[in-house]
C-alpha positions, 0 to 999 in steps of 0.5 A: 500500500501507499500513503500520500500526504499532498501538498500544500502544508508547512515542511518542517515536520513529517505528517503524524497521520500517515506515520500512525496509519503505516503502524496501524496496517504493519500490525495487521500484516501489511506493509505501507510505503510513506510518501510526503508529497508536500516536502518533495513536491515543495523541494522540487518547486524551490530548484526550479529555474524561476525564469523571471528577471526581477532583482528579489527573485534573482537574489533568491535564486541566488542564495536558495541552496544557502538559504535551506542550509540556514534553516536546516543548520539553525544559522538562520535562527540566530536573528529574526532578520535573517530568518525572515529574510530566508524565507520569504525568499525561498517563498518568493520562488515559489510564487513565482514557479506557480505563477503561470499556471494560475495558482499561488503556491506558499509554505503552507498554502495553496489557491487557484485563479480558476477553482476553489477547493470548497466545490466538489465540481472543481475538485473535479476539473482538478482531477481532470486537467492536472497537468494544469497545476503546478506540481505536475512536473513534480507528480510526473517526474516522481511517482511512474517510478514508484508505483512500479517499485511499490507496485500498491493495490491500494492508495490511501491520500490523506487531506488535513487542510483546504490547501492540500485539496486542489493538489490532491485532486490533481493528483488522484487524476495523475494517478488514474490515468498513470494506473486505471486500476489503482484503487484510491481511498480517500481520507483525513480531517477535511474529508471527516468534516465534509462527511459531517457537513449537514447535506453534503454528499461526497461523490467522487465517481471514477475517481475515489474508490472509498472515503474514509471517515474519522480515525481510518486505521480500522477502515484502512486496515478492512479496505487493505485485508490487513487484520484487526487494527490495534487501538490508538493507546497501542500505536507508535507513528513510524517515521523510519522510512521519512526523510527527516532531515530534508525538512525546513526546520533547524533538526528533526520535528517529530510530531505525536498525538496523545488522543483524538478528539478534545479533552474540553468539548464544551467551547461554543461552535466548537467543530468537535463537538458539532462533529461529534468527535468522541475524545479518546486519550492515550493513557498519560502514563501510556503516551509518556513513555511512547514520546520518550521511545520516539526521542531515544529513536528519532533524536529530534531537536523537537517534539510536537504533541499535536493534541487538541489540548494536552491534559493536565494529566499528560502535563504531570506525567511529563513532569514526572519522566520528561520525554527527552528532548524540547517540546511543545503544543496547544493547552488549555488555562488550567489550575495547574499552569496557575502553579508556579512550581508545576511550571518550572517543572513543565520547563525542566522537562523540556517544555519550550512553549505552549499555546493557549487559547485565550480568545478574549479578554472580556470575562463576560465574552469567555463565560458565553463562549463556554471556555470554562475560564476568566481573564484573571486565571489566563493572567496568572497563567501567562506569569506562570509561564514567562518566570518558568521561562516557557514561551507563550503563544495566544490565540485570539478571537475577535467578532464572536457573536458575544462580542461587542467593541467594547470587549474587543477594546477589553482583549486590547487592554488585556493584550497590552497589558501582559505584552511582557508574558506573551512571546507570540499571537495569533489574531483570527476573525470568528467564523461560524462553523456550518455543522454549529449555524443550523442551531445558532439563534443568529441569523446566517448565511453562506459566504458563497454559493460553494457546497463544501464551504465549512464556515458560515456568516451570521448577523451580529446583534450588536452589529458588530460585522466582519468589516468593523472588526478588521478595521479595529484590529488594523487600525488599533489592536496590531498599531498598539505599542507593545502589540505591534512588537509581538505581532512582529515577532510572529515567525511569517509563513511557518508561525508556531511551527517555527516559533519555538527556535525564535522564542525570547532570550533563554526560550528558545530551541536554538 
């Protein structure tokens, strides 16, 4: 069998979901070949002769092979300057490649001209005419020599984000007509929500050959006649046959997931919820002792916990038998990020960074939402964690239907206030997910006309739109002093991938 992870998404680490299936289906007694299309197809894009003239672009063609190297060594790292000059350089290649063929290719996204990937008839045309997209050559040029290698029955391709969606359609029509008979699964978070999507039907004739729904190791394992798929508490990703050293990232990143699902699932609009995504953890004592397995054998300069949230749980048991390497990933505010000691002890088992979901800093805006914590608790938290000296990425969330300017001025001052205890931010728009619209008491409406589009609009109460927030936050949040410096610090394109290696004096990976 062979497990495709397409592009367009960040190469810096390899793709945790086709690792898990690899083992999954080894232990039914099948062997899988990994392929991550989205770093080859990317790499291949960057040493590309880019045929335009301008003087940012010969520059970057110039100094692409130097500017990978500092990013793979860490030299790029040593000054915000310099990373950022490496990467928007080497992004500045890629904009161009693209270009002709009427797409915009970036590390992490992707959009064409002419399709949208939220429309099931454009995935189509993807499908049909993929010697239109940019990565063809790549496709071309790669995969005749591995299906006569591997020569799989099977093909599992795995679609996590809206940017690999287009490219991965594109691919699926290489590959059909390259082998008519190859048999194509199709699966991943994008697809599991489509499926939930109320009054959306998939229908990929010709071309899908099954789709996969939620966790697929049980339905790849029947798909691919391996035996009984083993539990999530029982698999440790393979990584052994990536190319970890090929990834933009100063040292391997290897990415592990402690659950599925979110140990919270009580957040307003959360799409977990309103997808029904059960929540299933590893045991922490369990996912522990997997982490430091994948240190002893991997060595990486980093670990990413891709859950949800990690639980308090798994944060103690970290603290007790460290993994063995940095680490980082997403928390929740909780009573034990409010403990000074049990900080310093997160920071001595090698926790570099972690990301909360603040949202807001509006008490009145938090309890709606159902985050089930308040200003002041996110406040102790964020001290907690700069003493500790563990760096601090926050969310937030403006135009919620909660949310007045007035709160949204509440989030300022609070932002502005712990400007000293935040190292990195991220600011989003509300939109208002689909599956959670059908049951909203506010008014909504669809962005566009396009089947598969996740998000929805919605008349605010107090008016509150789209347009008056984003006015707020150019002309007044991102221009605040002490915000403006950490909208800044923000790594650009990779963000929190690459942030922990450009975190504060004595934070950082490198």
């Amino acid at each position: 069998m062979l497990l495709i992870n397409p592009p367009v998404t960040r190469p810096c680490e390899p793709p945790a979901g086709i690792a898990r299936l690899k083992t999954a289906l080894a232990a039914g007694g099948v062997q899988a070949t990994m392929l991550d299309a989205n770093l080859e197809g990317l790499l291949h894009m960057l040493q590309a002769p880019a045929n335009v003239g301008d003087t940012w672009t010969k520059r970057a063609e110039g100094s692409r092979q130097r500017h990978c190297e500092d990013i793979r060594s860490g030299r790029a790292f040593r000054s915000h300057a310099a990373y950022s000059r490496a990467v928007r350089d080497l992004n500045r290649l890629l904009d161009v490649y693209s270009a002709p063929s009427g797409a915009r290719v970036s590390f992490g996204d992707y959009s064409s001209n002419a399709l949208e990937p939220i429309r099931s008839d454009d995935l189509v045309r993807a499908a049909e005419l993929p010697e239109r997209n940019p990565f063809y050559g790549y496709y071309r040029e790669r995969l005749p020599g591995l299906l006569e290698e591997c020569s799989p029955g099977l093909i599992g391709i795995s679609i996590t984000y809206l940017s690999q969606a287009l490219c991965a359609f594109a691919l699926i029509g290489f590959l059909k007509k390259l082998a008519p008979g190859v048999r194509i699964a199709l699966g991943g978070g994008l697809i599991t929500s489509w499926l939930r999507r109320p009054g959306v039907r998939l229908a990929f004739d010709g071309l899908v050959d099954a789709l996969v729904e939620g966790p697929g190791e049980e339905q790849l394992c029947r798909l691919a006649g391996a035996g009984q798929a083993p539990q999530l508490a029982d698999i440790v990703p393979d990584y052994e046959s990536a190319d970890l050293d090929r990834y933009l990232a100063p040292g391997r990143i290897i990415p592990y997931s402690a659950s599925q699902g979110c140990c919270w699932q009580q957040c307003a609009f959360c799409p977990e919820q309103a997808e029904g995504n059960a929540y299933h953890p590893v045991p922490a004592g369990q996912a522990a002792l997997y982490v430091r397995q994948l240190c002893d054998t991997y060595s990486p300069a980093l670990l990413h916990l891709l859950d949800n949230a990690i639980s308090p749980a798994l944060l103690g048991q970290l603290a007790q038998t460290p993994p063995g390497a940095p680490w980082y990933g997403f928390v929740r505010v909780s009573r034990e990020l409010q403990a000074p000691d049990f900080c310093r002890a997160l920071r001595a088992s090698g926790c570099v960074m972690l990301q909360l979901g603040i949202e807001s800093g509006s008490d009145r805006v938090l309890e709606a939402m159902h985050k089930g914590i308040s200003s002041s608790e996110a406040s102790t938290t964020l001290r907690c964690l700069h003493e500790a000296g563990i760096a601090a990425y926050v969310y937030l969330l403006f135009g919620t239907p909660w949310e007045t300017e007035r709160e949204a001025q509440m989030t300022l001052h609070f932002t502005a206030a712990h400007a000293a205890y935040i190292d990195f931010l991220n600011v989003a728009v509300f939109n208002m997910p689909v599956v959670a619209a059908q049951d909203s008491l506010h008014a909504t409406r669809s962005f566009s006309e396009a089947d598969l589009s996740l998000y929805a609009d919605f008349d605010h109460p107090a008016g509150w739109d789209r347009k008056s927030v984003r006015r707020f936050l150019d002309q007044r949040f991102k221009r605040t002093g002490a915000i403006a410096g950490i909208i800044r610090s923000k790594p650009p394109l990779f963000g929190s991938n690459h942030a922990p290696f450009l975190a504060g004096k004595g934070r950082q990976v490198v």
